[in-house]
N, C-alpha and C positions, 0 to 999 in steps of 0.2 A: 269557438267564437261566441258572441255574447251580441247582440241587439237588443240597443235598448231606445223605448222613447220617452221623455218626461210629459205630462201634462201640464203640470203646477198648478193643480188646482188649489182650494181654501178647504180647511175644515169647517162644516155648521153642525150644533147639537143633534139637528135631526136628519143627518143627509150623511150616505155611506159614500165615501167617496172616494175612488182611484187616481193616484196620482204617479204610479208606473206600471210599466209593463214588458216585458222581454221574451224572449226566447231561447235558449240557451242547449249549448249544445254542439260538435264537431260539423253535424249539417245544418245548422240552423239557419242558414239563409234559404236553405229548402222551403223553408215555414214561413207563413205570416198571417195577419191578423185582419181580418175582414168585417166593415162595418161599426166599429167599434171609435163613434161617435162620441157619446153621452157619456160623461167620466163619475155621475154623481146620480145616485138612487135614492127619493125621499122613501120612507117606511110604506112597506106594503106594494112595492112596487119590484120591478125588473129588468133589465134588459138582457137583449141577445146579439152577440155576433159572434163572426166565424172563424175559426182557424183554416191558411188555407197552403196546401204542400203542391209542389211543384217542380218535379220531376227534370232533367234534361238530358238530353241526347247519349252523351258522356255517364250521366250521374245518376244511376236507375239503380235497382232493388228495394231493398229492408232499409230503413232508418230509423231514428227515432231521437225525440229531443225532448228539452220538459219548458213546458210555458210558467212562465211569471206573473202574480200579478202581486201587484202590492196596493196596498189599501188600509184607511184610518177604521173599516166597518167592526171588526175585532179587535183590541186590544191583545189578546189573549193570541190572536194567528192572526198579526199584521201581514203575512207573506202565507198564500196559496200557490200551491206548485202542482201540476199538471203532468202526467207522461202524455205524450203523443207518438205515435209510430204511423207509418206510409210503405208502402210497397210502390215501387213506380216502376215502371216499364217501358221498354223502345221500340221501335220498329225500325227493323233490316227491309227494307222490300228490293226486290226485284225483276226485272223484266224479259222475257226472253222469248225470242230474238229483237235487240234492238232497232232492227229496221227489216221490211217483209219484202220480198223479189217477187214476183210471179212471171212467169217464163212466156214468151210471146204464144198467145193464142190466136186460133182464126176463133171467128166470132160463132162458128155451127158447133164446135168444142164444148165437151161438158165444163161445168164451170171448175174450178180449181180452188183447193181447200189448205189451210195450212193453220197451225194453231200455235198461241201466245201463252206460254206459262207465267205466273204469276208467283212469287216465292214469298215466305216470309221469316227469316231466319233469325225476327229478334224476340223479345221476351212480350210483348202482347200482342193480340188480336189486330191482323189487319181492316180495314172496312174499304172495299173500295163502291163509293158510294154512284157512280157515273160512267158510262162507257159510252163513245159514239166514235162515228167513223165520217170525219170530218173532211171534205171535199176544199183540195189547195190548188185545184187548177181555175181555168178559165170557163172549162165547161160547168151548166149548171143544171143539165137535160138530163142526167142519171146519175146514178152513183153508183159505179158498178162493185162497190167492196158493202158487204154484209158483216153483221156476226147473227152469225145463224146456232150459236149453240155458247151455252157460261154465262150467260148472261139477263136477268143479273148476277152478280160475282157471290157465291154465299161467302159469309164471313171466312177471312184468311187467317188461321190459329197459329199458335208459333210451332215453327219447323214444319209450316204447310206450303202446301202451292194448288192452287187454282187452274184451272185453263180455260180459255175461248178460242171457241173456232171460227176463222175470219173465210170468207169465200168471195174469191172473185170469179166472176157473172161475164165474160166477154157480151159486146153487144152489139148487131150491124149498123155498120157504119158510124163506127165509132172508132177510130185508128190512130193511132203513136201512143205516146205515153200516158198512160190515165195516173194520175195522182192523188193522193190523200192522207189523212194521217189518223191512227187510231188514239184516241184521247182518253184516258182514265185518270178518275178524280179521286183522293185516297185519303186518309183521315193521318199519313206522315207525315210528321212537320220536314220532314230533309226533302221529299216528295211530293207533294202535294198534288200535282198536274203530271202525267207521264203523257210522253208524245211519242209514237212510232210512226214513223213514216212508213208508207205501205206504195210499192211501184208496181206496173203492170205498162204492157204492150198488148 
Protein backbone atom coordinates (compact mmCIF):
# COMPACT_ATOMS: atom_id res chain seq x y z
CA UNK A 1 0.00 0.00 0.00
CA UNK A 2 1.24 3.48 -0.92
CA UNK A 3 0.22 6.98 1.25
CA UNK A 4 0.61 9.59 -0.26
CA UNK A 5 -0.02 13.51 0.48
CA UNK A 6 0.28 16.44 -2.16
CA UNK A 7 1.36 19.86 -0.96
CA UNK A 8 1.25 21.85 -4.46
CA UNK A 9 3.49 24.02 -3.54
CA UNK A 10 5.37 26.66 -6.52
CA UNK A 11 8.90 26.47 -7.65
CA UNK A 12 11.24 30.04 -6.76
CA UNK A 13 14.99 30.28 -7.83
CA UNK A 14 16.17 30.29 -4.42
CA UNK A 15 13.78 27.97 -2.34
CA UNK A 16 14.06 24.09 -2.23
CA UNK A 17 10.87 22.99 -2.09
CA UNK A 18 8.68 19.75 -1.43
CA UNK A 19 5.85 19.11 -3.07
CA UNK A 20 5.23 15.24 -2.01
CA UNK A 21 5.64 12.75 0.29
CA UNK A 22 4.73 8.93 1.03
CA UNK A 23 5.42 6.11 2.61
CA UNK A 24 5.44 3.11 1.03
CA UNK A 25 5.42 -0.37 1.75
CA UNK A 26 2.99 -3.77 2.85
CA UNK A 27 2.92 -1.86 6.67
CA UNK A 28 3.04 1.39 5.84
CA UNK A 29 0.09 2.53 7.64
CA UNK A 30 2.22 1.49 10.52
CA UNK A 31 4.24 4.72 9.73
CA UNK A 32 3.68 8.48 9.59
CA UNK A 33 5.10 11.65 9.33
CA UNK A 34 5.21 14.05 12.31
CA UNK A 35 5.61 17.83 12.26
CA UNK A 36 6.18 18.26 8.89
CA UNK A 37 4.67 21.74 8.37
CA UNK A 38 7.02 23.94 6.10
CA UNK A 39 7.26 22.38 2.69
CA UNK A 40 10.01 25.07 1.40
CA UNK A 41 13.68 25.83 2.65
CA UNK A 42 15.40 29.20 1.59
CA UNK A 43 19.39 28.60 1.22
CA UNK A 44 21.24 27.87 4.38
CA UNK A 45 18.45 26.89 6.15
CA UNK A 46 16.62 23.51 7.65
CA UNK A 47 13.97 21.89 8.82
CA UNK A 48 13.02 18.92 11.07
CA UNK A 49 10.29 16.51 11.51
CA UNK A 50 9.44 13.05 12.56
CA UNK A 51 8.70 9.79 11.24
CA UNK A 52 6.47 8.20 13.55
CA UNK A 53 5.47 3.94 13.87
CA UNK A 54 2.81 2.62 15.71
CA UNK A 55 2.40 -0.63 16.54
CA UNK A 56 -1.03 -2.59 17.52
CA UNK A 57 -2.43 -5.20 19.45
CA UNK A 58 -2.69 -7.63 16.49
CA UNK A 59 0.29 -6.09 14.41
CA UNK A 60 3.57 -6.21 16.49
CA UNK A 61 7.25 -7.46 15.63
CA UNK A 62 9.96 -6.39 12.63
CA UNK A 63 8.74 -4.11 9.95
CA UNK A 64 9.89 -1.98 7.72
CA UNK A 65 8.94 0.45 4.88
CA UNK A 66 10.79 3.22 2.82
CA UNK A 67 9.76 6.93 2.95
CA UNK A 68 9.43 9.24 0.00
CA UNK A 69 10.10 12.47 -0.58
CA UNK A 70 10.03 14.29 -3.65
CA UNK A 71 11.34 17.65 -4.14
CA UNK A 72 12.52 20.44 -6.98
CA UNK A 73 16.09 21.06 -4.50
CA UNK A 74 18.16 18.52 -6.93
CA UNK A 75 17.70 18.12 -10.42
CA UNK A 76 20.01 15.45 -10.43
CA UNK A 77 17.89 13.31 -7.31
CA UNK A 78 14.32 14.81 -7.58
CA UNK A 79 13.24 11.61 -5.36
CA UNK A 80 15.13 10.69 -1.88
CA UNK A 81 14.16 7.32 -0.54
CA UNK A 82 14.55 6.33 3.08
CA UNK A 83 14.55 2.59 4.74
CA UNK A 84 12.72 2.70 7.99
CA UNK A 85 12.38 -0.35 10.16
CA UNK A 86 10.34 -0.81 13.88
CA UNK A 87 10.10 -3.54 16.15
CA UNK A 88 6.75 -3.21 18.14
CA UNK A 89 5.53 -5.27 20.72
CA UNK A 90 2.31 -6.39 22.92
CA UNK A 91 1.33 -7.03 26.15
CA UNK A 92 -0.58 -10.30 27.31
CA UNK A 93 -1.14 -9.46 31.12
CA UNK A 94 -2.71 -11.34 33.43
CA UNK A 95 -4.27 -11.68 36.85
CA UNK A 96 -4.52 -14.18 39.23
CA UNK A 97 -6.94 -14.90 41.13
CA UNK A 98 -9.66 -12.76 39.75
CA UNK A 99 -11.65 -12.19 42.79
CA UNK A 100 -9.98 -12.97 46.66
CA UNK A 101 -12.32 -14.85 49.55
CA UNK A 102 -11.04 -14.72 53.09
CA UNK A 103 -12.64 -17.18 55.21
CA UNK A 104 -14.69 -15.91 58.42
CA UNK A 105 -12.52 -14.81 61.05
CA UNK A 106 -12.98 -13.89 64.85
CA UNK A 107 -11.40 -10.57 65.10
CA UNK A 108 -8.52 -12.20 68.16
CA UNK A 109 -7.25 -14.35 64.87
CA UNK A 110 -3.98 -13.73 63.23
CA UNK A 111 -4.43 -11.91 60.24
CA UNK A 112 -4.78 -13.82 56.88
CA UNK A 113 -2.53 -13.63 53.80
CA UNK A 114 -3.11 -14.75 50.40
CA UNK A 115 -1.23 -13.61 47.17
CA UNK A 116 -2.08 -12.02 43.45
CA UNK A 117 0.26 -13.20 40.63
CA UNK A 118 0.70 -11.05 37.92
CA UNK A 119 1.75 -12.60 34.35
CA UNK A 120 3.02 -11.25 31.28
CA UNK A 121 3.11 -13.57 28.34
CA UNK A 122 3.45 -10.91 25.43
CA UNK A 123 6.39 -9.56 23.67
CA UNK A 124 7.36 -6.34 25.92
CA UNK A 125 7.96 -5.20 29.26
CA UNK A 126 4.84 -4.89 31.52
CA UNK A 127 4.93 -1.52 33.92
CA UNK A 128 2.33 -1.65 36.41
CA UNK A 129 2.68 1.76 37.56
CA UNK A 130 -0.20 1.89 40.86
CA UNK A 131 -1.49 -0.55 43.25
CA UNK A 132 -4.18 0.42 46.18
CA UNK A 133 -6.63 -1.34 47.86
CA UNK A 134 -9.77 0.53 47.48
CA UNK A 135 -12.60 0.42 50.17
CA UNK A 136 -16.43 -0.37 48.41
CA UNK A 137 -18.46 -0.65 51.40
CA UNK A 138 -20.22 1.91 53.66
CA UNK A 139 -17.66 1.72 56.26
CA UNK A 140 -15.00 4.35 56.30
CA UNK A 141 -13.24 3.58 60.02
CA UNK A 142 -10.50 0.94 58.66
CA UNK A 143 -9.52 -0.77 55.86
CA UNK A 144 -8.86 -3.95 56.91
CA UNK A 145 -7.10 -5.39 53.46
CA UNK A 146 -3.10 -4.42 53.10
CA UNK A 147 -0.60 -5.28 50.63
CA UNK A 148 2.11 -5.89 52.73
CA UNK A 149 4.72 -7.29 50.33
CA UNK A 150 5.32 -6.63 45.73
CA UNK A 151 4.83 -3.69 45.96
CA UNK A 152 5.81 -1.45 44.16
CA UNK A 153 5.41 -3.96 41.22
CA UNK A 154 9.16 -4.14 39.57
CA UNK A 155 8.97 -4.10 35.88
CA UNK A 156 6.93 -7.32 34.50
CA UNK A 157 9.49 -8.84 31.43
CA UNK A 158 7.95 -10.88 28.85
CA UNK A 159 7.19 -14.59 30.04
CA UNK A 160 7.30 -13.14 33.64
CA UNK A 161 4.99 -12.86 36.63
CA UNK A 162 5.20 -10.71 39.61
CA UNK A 163 3.34 -11.26 42.81
CA UNK A 164 1.74 -9.27 45.86
CA UNK A 165 0.79 -10.17 48.95
CA UNK A 166 -2.53 -8.92 50.14
CA UNK A 167 -3.42 -9.48 54.19
CA UNK A 168 -6.40 -9.27 55.77
CA UNK A 169 -6.30 -7.77 59.44
CA UNK A 170 -9.84 -8.85 61.32
CA UNK A 171 -10.72 -6.18 63.52
CA UNK A 172 -13.17 -5.64 66.91
CA UNK A 173 -16.19 -4.93 66.38
CA UNK A 174 -16.22 -4.84 62.97
CA UNK A 175 -18.62 -7.76 61.66
CA UNK A 176 -20.35 -9.03 58.31
CA UNK A 177 -18.95 -8.57 55.15
CA UNK A 178 -15.96 -6.09 54.81
CA UNK A 179 -15.52 -5.17 51.14
CA UNK A 180 -12.89 -3.82 48.70
CA UNK A 181 -11.20 -4.06 45.70
CA UNK A 182 -7.64 -4.26 44.70
CA UNK A 183 -6.78 -1.69 41.81
CA UNK A 184 -3.68 -1.90 39.51
CA UNK A 185 -2.94 0.66 36.96
CA UNK A 186 -0.84 -0.88 33.89
CA UNK A 187 0.89 0.69 30.83
CA UNK A 188 -1.66 -2.18 28.52
CA UNK A 189 -3.75 -0.66 26.21
CA UNK A 190 -6.37 -3.91 26.45
CA UNK A 191 -5.85 -3.35 30.43
CA UNK A 192 -5.29 -0.33 31.61
CA UNK A 193 -7.26 -0.49 35.09
CA UNK A 194 -7.39 -4.25 36.62
CA UNK A 195 -10.11 -4.44 39.57
CA UNK A 196 -10.20 -7.62 41.96
CA UNK A 197 -12.56 -7.58 44.24
CA UNK A 198 -11.47 -8.82 47.61
CA UNK A 199 -14.24 -10.33 50.40
CA UNK A 200 -13.97 -11.19 54.03
CA UNK A 201 -16.27 -11.92 57.13
Amino acid sequence: GINAEYMGSKRTDDEYEFYEKMIQGSQSDLYGVVGFSNYSIAPGESITYSLKYTSTQNRFGYSTATYVVASDGDPRQPTSRFSVEATGVNFVSSYSPSQITFTTQHHRTAPMRTLVTISNSGTGSLTVSDVQSVLVTNDTLTNQYSIIAGNPVPLVGSSQSRTLTIQYTPVLNLVGWRNSTLVLTTDDPASPVVRIPMYSA
